[in-house]
N, CA, C and O atoms as a Tripos MOL2 file, in Angstrom:
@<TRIPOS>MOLECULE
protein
  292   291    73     0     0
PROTEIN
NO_CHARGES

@<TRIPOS>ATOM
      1 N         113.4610  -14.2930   75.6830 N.3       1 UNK1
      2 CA        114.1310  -13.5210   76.7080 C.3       1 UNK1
      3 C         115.4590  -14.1990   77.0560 C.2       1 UNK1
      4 O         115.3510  -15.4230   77.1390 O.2       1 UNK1
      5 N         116.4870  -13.7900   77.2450 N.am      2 UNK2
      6 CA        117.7620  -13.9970   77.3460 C.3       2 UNK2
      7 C         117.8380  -14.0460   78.5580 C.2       2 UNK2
      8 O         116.9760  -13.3010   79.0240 O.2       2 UNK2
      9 N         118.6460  -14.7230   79.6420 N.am      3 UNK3
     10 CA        118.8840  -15.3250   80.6060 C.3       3 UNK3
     11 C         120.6190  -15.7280   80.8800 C.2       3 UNK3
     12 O         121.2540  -16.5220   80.1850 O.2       3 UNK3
     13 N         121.0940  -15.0550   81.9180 N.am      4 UNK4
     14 CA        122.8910  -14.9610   82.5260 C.3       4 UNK4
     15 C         122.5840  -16.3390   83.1840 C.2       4 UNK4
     16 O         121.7800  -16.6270   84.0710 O.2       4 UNK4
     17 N         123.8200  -17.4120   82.2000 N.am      5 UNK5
     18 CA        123.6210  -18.6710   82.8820 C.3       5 UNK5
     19 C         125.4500  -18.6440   83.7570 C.2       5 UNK5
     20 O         125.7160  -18.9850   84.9100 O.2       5 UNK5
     21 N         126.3330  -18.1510   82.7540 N.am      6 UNK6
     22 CA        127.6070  -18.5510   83.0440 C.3       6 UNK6
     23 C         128.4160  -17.3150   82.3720 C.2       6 UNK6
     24 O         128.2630  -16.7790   81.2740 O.2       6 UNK6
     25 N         129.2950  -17.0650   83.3820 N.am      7 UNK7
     26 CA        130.4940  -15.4720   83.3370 C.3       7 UNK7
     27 C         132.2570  -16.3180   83.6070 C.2       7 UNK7
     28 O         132.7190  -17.2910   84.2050 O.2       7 UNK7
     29 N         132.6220  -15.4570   82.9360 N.am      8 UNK8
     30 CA        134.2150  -15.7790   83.0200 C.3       8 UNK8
     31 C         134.4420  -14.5600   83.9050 C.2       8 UNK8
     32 O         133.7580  -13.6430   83.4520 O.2       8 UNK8
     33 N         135.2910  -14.0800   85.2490 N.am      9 UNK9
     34 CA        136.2160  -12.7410   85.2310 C.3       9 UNK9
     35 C         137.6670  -13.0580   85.5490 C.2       9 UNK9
     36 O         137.9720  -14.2160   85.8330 O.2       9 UNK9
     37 N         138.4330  -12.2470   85.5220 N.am     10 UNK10
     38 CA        139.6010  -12.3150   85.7620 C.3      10 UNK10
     39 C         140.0560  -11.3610   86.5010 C.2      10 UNK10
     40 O         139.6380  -10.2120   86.3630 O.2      10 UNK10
     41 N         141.1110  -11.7330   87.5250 N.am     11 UNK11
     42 CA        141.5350  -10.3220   88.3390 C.3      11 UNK11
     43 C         142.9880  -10.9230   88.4330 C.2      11 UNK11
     44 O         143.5740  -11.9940   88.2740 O.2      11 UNK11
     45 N         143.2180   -9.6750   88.7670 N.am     12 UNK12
     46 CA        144.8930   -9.3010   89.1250 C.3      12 UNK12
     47 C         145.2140   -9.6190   91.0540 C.2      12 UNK12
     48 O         144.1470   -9.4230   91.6340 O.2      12 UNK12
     49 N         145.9880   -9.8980   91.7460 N.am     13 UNK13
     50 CA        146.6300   -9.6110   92.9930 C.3      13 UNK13
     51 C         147.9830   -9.9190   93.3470 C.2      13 UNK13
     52 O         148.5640  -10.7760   92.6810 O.2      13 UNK13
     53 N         148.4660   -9.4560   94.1210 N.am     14 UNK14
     54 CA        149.6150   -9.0800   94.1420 C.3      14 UNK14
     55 C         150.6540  -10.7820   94.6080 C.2      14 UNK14
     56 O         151.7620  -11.0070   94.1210 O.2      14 UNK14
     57 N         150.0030  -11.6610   95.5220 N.am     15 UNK15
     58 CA        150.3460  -12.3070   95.9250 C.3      15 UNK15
     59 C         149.6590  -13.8320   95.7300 C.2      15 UNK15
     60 O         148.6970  -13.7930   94.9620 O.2      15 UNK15
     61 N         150.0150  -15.4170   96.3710 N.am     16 UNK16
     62 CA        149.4020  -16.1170   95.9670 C.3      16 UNK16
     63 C         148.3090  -16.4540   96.8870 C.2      16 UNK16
     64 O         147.2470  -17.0480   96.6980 O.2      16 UNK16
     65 N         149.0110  -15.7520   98.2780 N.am     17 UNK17
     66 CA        147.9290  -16.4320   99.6550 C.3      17 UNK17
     67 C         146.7870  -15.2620   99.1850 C.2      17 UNK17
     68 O         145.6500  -15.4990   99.5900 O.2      17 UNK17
     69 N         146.9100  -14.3790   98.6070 N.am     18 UNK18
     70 CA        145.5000  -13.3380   98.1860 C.3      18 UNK18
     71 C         144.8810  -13.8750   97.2930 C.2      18 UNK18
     72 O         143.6830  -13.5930   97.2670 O.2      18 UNK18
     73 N         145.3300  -14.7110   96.3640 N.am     19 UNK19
     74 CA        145.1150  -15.3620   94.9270 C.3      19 UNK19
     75 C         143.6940  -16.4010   95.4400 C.2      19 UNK19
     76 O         142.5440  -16.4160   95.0010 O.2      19 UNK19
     77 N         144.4430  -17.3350   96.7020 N.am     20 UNK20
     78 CA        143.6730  -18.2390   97.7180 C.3      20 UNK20
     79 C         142.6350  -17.9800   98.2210 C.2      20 UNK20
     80 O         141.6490  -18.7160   98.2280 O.2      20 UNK20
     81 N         142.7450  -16.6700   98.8090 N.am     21 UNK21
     82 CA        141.5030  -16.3310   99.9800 C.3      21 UNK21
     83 C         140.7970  -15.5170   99.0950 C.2      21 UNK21
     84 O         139.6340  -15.4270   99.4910 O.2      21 UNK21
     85 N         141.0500  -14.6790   97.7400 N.am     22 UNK22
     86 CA        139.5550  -14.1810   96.6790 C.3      22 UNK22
     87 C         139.2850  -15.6090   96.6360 C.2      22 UNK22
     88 O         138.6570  -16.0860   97.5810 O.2      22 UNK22
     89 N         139.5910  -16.2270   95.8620 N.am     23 UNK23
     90 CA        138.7440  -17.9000   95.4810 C.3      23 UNK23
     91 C         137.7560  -17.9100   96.3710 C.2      23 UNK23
     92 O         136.5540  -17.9490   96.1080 O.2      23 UNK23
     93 N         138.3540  -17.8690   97.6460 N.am     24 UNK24
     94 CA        137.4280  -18.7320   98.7080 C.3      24 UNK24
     95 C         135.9740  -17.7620   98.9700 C.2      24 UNK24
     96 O         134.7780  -18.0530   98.9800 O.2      24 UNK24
     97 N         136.7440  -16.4600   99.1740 N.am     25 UNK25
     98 CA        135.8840  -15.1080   99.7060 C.3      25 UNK25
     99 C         134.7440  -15.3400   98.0820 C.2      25 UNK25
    100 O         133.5580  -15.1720   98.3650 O.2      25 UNK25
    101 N         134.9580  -15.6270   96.7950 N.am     26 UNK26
    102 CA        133.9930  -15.1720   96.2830 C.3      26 UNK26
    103 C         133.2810  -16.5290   96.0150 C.2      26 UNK26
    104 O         132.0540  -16.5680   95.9270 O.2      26 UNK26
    105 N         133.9430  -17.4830   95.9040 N.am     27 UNK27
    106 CA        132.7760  -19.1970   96.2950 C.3      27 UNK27
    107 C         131.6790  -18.8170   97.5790 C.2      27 UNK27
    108 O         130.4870  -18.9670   97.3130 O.2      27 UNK27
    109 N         131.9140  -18.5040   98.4680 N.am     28 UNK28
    110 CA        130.9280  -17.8030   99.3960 C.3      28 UNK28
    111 C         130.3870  -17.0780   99.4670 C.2      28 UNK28
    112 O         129.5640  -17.3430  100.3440 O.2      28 UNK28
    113 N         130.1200  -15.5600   98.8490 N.am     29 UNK29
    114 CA        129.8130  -14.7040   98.2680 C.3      29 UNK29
    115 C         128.6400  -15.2570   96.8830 C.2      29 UNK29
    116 O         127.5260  -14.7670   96.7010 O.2      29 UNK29
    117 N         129.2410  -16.3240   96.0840 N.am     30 UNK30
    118 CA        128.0580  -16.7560   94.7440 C.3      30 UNK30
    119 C         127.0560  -17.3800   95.7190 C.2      30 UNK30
    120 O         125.9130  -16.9260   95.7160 O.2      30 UNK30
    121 N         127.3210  -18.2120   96.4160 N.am     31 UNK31
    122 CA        126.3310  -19.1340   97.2340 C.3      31 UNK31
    123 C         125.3430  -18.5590   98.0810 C.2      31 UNK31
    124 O         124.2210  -19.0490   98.2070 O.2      31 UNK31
    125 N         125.7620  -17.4580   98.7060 N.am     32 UNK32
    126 CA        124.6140  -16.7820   98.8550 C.3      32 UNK32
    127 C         123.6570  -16.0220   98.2700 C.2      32 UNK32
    128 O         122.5880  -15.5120   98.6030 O.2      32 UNK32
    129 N         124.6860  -16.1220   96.8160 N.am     33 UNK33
    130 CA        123.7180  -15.4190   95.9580 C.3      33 UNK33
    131 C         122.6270  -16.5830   94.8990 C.2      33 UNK33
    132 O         121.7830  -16.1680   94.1040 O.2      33 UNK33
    133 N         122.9460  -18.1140   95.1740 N.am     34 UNK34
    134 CA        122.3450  -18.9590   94.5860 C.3      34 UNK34
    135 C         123.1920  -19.1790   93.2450 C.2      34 UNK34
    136 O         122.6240  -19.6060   92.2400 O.2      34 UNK34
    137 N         124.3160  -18.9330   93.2440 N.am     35 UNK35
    138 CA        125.2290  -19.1820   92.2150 C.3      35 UNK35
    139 C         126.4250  -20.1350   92.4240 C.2      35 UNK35
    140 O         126.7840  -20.0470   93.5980 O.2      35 UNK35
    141 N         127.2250  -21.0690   91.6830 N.am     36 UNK36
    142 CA        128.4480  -21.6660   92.2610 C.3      36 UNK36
    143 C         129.7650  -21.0430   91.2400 C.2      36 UNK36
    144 O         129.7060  -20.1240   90.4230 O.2      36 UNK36
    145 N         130.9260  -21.8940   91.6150 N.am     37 UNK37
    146 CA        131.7090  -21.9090   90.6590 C.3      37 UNK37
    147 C         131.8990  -23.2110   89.9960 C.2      37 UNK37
    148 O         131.6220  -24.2650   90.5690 O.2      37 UNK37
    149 N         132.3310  -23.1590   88.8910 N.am     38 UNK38
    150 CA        132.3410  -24.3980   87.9740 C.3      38 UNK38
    151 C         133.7480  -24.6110   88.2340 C.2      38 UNK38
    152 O         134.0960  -25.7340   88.6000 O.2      38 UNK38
    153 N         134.6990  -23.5950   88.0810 N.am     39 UNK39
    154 CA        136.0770  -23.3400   87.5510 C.3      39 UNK39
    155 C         136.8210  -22.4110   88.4810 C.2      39 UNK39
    156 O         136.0410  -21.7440   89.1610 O.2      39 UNK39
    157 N         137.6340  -22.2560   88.6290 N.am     40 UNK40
    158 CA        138.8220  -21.6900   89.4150 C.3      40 UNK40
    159 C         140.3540  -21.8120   89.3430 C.2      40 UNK40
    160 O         140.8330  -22.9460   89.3050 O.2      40 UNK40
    161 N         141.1780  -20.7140   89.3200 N.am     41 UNK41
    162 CA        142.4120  -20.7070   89.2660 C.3      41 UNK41
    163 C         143.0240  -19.9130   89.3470 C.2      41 UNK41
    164 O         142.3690  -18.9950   89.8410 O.2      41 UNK41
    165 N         144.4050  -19.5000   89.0770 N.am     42 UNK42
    166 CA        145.2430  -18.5400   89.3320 C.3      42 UNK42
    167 C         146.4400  -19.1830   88.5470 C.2      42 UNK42
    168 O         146.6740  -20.3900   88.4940 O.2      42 UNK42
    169 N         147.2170  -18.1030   87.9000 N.am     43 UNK43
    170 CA        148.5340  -18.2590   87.4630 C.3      43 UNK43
    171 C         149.2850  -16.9070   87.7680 C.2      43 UNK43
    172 O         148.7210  -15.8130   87.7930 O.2      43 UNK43
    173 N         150.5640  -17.1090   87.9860 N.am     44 UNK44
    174 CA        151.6230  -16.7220   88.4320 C.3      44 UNK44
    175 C         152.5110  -16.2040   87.1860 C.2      44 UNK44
    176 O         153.3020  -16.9490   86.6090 O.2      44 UNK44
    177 N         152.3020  -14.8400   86.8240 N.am     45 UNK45
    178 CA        152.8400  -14.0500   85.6810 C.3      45 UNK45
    179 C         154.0340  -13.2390   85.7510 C.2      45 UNK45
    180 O         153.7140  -12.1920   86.3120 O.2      45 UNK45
    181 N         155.1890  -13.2300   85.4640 N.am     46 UNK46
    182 CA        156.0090  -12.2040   85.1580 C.3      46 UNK46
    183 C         156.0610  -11.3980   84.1940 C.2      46 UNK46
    184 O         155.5650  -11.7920   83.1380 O.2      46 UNK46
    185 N         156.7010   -9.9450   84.2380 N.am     47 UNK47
    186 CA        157.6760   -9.1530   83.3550 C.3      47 UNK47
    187 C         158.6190   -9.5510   83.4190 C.2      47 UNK47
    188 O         159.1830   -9.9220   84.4480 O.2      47 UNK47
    189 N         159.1300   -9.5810   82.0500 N.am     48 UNK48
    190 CA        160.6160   -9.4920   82.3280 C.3      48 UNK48
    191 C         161.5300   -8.3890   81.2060 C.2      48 UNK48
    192 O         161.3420   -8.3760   79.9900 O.2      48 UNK48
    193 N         162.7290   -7.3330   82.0870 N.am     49 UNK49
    194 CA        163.0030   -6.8010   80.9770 C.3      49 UNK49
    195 C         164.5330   -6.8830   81.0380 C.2      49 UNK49
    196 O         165.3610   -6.6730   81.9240 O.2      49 UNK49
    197 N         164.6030   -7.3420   79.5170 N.am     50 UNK50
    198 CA        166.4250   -7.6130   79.3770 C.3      50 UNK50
    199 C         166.5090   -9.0700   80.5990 C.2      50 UNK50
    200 O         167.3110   -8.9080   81.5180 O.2      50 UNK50
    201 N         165.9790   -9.9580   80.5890 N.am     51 UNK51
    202 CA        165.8550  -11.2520   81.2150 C.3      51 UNK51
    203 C         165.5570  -11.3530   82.1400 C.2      51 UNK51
    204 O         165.3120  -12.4760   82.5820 O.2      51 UNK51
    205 N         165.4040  -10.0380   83.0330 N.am     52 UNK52
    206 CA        165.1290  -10.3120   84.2420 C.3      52 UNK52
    207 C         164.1270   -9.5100   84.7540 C.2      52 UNK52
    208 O         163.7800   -8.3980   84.3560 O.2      52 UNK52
    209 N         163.5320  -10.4100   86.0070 N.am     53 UNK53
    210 CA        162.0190  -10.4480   86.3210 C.3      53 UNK53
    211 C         161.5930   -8.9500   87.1970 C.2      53 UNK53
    212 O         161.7550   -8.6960   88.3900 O.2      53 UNK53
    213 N         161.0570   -8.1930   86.2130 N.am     54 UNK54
    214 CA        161.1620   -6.6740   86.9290 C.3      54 UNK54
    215 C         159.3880   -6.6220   87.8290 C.2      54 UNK54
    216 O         159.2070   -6.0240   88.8890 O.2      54 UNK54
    217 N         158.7410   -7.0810   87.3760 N.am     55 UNK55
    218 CA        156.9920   -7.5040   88.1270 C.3      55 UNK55
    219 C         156.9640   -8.5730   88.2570 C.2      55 UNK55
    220 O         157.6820   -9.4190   87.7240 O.2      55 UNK55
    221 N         155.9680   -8.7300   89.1270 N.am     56 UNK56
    222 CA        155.1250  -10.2170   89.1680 C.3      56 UNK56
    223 C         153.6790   -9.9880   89.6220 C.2      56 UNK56
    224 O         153.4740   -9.0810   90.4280 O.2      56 UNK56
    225 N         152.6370  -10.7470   89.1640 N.am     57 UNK57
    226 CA        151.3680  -10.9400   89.9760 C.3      57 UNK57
    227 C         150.8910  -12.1600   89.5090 C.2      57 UNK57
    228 O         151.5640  -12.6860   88.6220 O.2      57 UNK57
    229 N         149.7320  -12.8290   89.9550 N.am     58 UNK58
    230 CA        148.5910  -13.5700   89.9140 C.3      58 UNK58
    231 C         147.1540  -13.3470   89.4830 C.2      58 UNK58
    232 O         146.2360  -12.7880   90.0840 O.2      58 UNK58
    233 N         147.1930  -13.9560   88.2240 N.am     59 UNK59
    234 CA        145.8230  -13.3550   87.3430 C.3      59 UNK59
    235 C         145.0220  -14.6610   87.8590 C.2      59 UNK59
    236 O         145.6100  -15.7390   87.9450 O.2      59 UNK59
    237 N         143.7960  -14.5360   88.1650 N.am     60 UNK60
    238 CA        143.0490  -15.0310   88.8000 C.3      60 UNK60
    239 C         141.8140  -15.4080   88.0350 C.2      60 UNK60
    240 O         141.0860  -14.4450   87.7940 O.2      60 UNK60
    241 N         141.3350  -16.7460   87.5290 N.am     61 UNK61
    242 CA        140.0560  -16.9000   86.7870 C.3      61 UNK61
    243 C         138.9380  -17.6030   86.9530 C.2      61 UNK61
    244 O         138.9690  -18.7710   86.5650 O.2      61 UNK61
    245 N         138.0100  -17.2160   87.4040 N.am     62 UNK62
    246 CA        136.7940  -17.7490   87.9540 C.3      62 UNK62
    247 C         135.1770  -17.4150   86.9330 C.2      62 UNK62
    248 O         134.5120  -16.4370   86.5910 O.2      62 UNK62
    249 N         135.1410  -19.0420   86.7590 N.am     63 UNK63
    250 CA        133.3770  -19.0220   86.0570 C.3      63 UNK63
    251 C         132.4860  -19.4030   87.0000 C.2      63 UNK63
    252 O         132.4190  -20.3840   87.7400 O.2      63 UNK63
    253 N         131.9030  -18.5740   86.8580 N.am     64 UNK64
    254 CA        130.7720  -18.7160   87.6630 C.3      64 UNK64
    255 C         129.2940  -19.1320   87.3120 C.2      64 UNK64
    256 O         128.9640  -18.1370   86.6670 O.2      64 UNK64
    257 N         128.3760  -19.8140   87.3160 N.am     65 UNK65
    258 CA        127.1370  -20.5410   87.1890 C.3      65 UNK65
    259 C         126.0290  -20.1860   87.9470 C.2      65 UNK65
    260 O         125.6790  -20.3780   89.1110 O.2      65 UNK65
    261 N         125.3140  -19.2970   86.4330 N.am     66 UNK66
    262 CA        123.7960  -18.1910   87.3960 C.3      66 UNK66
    263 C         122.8290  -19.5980   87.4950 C.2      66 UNK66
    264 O         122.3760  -19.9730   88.5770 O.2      66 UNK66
    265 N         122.5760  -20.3290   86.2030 N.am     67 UNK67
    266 CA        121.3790  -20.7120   85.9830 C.3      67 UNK67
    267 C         121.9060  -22.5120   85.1240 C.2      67 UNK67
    268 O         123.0240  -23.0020   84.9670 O.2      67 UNK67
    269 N         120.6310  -22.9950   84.7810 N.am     68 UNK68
    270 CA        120.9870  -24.1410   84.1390 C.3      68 UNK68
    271 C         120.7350  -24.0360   82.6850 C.2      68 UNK68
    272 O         119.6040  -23.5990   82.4750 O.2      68 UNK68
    273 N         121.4580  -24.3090   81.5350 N.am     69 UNK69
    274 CA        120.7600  -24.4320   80.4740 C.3      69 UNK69
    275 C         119.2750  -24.6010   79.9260 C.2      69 UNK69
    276 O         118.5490  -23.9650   79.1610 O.2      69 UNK69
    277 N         119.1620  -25.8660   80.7530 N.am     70 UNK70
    278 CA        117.7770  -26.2190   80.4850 C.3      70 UNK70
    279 C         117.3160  -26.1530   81.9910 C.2      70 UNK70
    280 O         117.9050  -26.5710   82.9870 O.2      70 UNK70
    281 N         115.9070  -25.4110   81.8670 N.am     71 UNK71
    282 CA        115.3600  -25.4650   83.0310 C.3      71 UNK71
    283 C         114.1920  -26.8630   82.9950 C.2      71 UNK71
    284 O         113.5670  -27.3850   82.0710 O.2      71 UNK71
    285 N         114.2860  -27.1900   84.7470 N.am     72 UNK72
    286 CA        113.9750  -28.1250   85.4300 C.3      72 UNK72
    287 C         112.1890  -28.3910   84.5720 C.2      72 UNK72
    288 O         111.5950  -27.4050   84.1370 O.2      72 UNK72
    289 N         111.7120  -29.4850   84.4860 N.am     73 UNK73
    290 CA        110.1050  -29.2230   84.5740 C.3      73 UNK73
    291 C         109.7670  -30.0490   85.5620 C.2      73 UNK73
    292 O         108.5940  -30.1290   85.9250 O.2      73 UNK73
@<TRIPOS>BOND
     1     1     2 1
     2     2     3 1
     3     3     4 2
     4     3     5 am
     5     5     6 1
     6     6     7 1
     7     7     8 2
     8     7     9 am
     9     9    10 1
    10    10    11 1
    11    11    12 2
    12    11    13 am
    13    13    14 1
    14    14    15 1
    15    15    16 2
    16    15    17 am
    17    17    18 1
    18    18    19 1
    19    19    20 2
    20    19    21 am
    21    21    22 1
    22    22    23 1
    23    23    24 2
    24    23    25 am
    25    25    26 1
    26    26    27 1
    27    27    28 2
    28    27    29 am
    29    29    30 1
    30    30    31 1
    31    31    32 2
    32    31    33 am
    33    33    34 1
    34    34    35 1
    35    35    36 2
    36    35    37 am
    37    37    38 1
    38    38    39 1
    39    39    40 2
    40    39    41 am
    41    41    42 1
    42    42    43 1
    43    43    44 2
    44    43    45 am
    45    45    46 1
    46    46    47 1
    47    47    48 2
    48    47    49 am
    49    49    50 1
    50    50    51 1
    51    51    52 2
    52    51    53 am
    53    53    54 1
    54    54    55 1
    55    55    56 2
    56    55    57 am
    57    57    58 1
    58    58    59 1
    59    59    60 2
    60    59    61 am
    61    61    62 1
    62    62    63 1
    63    63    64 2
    64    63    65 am
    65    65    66 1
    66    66    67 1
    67    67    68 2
    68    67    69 am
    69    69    70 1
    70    70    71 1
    71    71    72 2
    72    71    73 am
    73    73    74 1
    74    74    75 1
    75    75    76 2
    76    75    77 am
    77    77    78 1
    78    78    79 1
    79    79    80 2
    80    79    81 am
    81    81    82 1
    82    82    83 1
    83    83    84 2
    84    83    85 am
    85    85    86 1
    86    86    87 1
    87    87    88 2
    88    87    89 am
    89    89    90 1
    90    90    91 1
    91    91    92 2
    92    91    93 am
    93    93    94 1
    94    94    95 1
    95    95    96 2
    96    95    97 am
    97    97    98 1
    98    98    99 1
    99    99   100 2
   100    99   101 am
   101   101   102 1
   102   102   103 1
   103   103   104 2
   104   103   105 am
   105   105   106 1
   106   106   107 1
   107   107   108 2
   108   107   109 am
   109   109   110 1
   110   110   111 1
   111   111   112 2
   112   111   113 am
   113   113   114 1
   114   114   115 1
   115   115   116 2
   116   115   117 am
   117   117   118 1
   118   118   119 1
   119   119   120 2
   120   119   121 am
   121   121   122 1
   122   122   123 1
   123   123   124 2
   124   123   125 am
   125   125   126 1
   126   126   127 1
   127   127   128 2
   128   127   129 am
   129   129   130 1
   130   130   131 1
   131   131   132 2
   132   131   133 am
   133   133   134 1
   134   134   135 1
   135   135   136 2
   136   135   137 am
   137   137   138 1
   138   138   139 1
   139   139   140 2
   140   139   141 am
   141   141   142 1
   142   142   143 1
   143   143   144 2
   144   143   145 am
   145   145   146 1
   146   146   147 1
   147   147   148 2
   148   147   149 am
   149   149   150 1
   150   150   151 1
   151   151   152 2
   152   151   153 am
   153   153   154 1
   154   154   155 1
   155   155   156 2
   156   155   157 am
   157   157   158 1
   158   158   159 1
   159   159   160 2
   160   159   161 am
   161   161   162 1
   162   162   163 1
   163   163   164 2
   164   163   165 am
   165   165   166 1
   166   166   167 1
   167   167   168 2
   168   167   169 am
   169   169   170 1
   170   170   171 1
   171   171   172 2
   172   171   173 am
   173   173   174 1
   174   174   175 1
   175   175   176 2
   176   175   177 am
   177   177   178 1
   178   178   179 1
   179   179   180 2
   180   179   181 am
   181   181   182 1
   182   182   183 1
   183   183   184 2
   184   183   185 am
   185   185   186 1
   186   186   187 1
   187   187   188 2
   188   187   189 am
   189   189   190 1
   190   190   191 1
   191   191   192 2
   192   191   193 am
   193   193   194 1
   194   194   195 1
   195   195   196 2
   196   195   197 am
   197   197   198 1
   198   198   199 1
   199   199   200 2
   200   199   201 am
   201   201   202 1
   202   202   203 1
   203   203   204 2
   204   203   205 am
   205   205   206 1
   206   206   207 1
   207   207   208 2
   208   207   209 am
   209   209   210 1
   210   210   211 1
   211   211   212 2
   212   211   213 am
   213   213   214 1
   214   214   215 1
   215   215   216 2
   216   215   217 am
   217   217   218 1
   218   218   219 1
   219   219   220 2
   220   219   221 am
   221   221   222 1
   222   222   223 1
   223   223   224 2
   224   223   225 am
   225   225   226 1
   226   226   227 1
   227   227   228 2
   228   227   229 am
   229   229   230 1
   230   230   231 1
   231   231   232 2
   232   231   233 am
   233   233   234 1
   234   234   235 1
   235   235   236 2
   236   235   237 am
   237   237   238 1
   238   238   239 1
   239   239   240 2
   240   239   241 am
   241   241   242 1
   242   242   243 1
   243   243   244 2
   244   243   245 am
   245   245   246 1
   246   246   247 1
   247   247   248 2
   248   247   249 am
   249   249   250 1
   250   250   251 1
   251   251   252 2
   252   251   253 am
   253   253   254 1
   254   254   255 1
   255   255   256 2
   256   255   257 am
   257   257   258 1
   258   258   259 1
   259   259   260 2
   260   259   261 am
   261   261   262 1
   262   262   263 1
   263   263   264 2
   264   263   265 am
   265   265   266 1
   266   266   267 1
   267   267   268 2
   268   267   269 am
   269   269   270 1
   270   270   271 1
   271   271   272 2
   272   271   273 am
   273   273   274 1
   274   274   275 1
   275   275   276 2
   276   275   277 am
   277   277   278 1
   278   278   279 1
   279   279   280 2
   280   279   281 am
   281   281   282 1
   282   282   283 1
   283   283   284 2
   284   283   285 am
   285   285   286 1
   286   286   287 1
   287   287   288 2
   288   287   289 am
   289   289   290 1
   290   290   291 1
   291   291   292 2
@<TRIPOS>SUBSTRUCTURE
     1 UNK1         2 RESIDUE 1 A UNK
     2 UNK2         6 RESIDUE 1 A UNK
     3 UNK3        10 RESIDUE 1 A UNK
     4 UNK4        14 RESIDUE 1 A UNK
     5 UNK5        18 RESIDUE 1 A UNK
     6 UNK6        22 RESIDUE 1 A UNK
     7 UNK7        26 RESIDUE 1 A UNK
     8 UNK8        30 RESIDUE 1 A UNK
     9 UNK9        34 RESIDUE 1 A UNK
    10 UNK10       38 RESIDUE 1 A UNK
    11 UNK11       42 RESIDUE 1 A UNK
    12 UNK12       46 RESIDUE 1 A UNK
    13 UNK13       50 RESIDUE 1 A UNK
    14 UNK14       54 RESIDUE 1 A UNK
    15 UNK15       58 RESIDUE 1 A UNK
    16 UNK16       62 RESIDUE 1 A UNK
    17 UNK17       66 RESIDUE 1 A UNK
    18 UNK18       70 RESIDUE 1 A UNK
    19 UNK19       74 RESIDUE 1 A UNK
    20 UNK20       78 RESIDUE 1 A UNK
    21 UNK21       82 RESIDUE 1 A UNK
    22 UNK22       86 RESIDUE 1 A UNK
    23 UNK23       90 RESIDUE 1 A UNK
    24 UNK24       94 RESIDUE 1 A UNK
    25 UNK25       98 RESIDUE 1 A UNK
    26 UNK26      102 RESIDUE 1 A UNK
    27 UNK27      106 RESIDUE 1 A UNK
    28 UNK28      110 RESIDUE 1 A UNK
    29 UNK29      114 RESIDUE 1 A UNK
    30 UNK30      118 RESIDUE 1 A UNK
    31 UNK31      122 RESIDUE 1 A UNK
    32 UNK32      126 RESIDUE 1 A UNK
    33 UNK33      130 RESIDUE 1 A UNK
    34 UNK34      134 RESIDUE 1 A UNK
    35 UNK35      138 RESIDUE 1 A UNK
    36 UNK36      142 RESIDUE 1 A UNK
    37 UNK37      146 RESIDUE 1 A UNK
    38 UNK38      150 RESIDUE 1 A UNK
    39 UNK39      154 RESIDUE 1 A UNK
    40 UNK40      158 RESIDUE 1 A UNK
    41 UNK41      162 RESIDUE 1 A UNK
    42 UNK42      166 RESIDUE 1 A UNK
    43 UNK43      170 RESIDUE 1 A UNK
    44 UNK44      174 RESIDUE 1 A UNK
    45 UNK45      178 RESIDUE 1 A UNK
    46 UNK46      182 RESIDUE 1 A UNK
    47 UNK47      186 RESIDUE 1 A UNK
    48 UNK48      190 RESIDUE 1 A UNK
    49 UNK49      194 RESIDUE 1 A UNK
    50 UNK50      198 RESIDUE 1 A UNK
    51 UNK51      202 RESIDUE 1 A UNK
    52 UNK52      206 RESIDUE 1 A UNK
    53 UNK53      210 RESIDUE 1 A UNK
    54 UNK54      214 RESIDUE 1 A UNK
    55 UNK55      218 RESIDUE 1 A UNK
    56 UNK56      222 RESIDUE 1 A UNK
    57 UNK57      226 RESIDUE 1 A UNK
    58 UNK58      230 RESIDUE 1 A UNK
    59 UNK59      234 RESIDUE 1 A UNK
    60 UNK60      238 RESIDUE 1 A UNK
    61 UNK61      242 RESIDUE 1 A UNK
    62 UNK62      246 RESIDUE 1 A UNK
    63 UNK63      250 RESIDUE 1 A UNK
    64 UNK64      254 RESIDUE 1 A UNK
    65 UNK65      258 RESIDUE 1 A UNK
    66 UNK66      262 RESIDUE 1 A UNK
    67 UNK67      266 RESIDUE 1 A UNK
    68 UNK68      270 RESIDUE 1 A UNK
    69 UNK69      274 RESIDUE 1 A UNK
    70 UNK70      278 RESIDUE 1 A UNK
    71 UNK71      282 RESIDUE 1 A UNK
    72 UNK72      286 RESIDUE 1 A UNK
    73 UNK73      290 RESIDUE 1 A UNK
């Protein structure tokens, strides 16, 4: 039987203080679910067209940790 130990997702937001407070909002959110994060981050992406910076956002990447490899005996 197969078993969800560890997930990558990634999200988009518009800004960096939003980038900050998902992190935080979903580290609290796993923990109540009996899950942590291993990993966390955000980078700061442009478009650019003809050199100059026409978008911007913050792609956001969080692993998260269901279970342990090896379970406890």
């Amino acid at each position: 039987m197969a078993r969800l130990i560890e997930t990558v997702q990634k999200f988009v937001v518009g800004t960096e203080e939003e980038a900050k407070s998902f992190i935080e909002r979903t580290a609290s959110e796993l923990k109540q679910k009996g899950a942590t994060i291993k990993k966390s981050g955000y980078e700061y992406k442009t478009k650019k067209l003809k050199g100059e910076i026409v978008d911007y956002c913050y792609v956001i990447s969080i692993t998260s940790v269901f279970d342990e490899i090896w379970e406890a005996k």
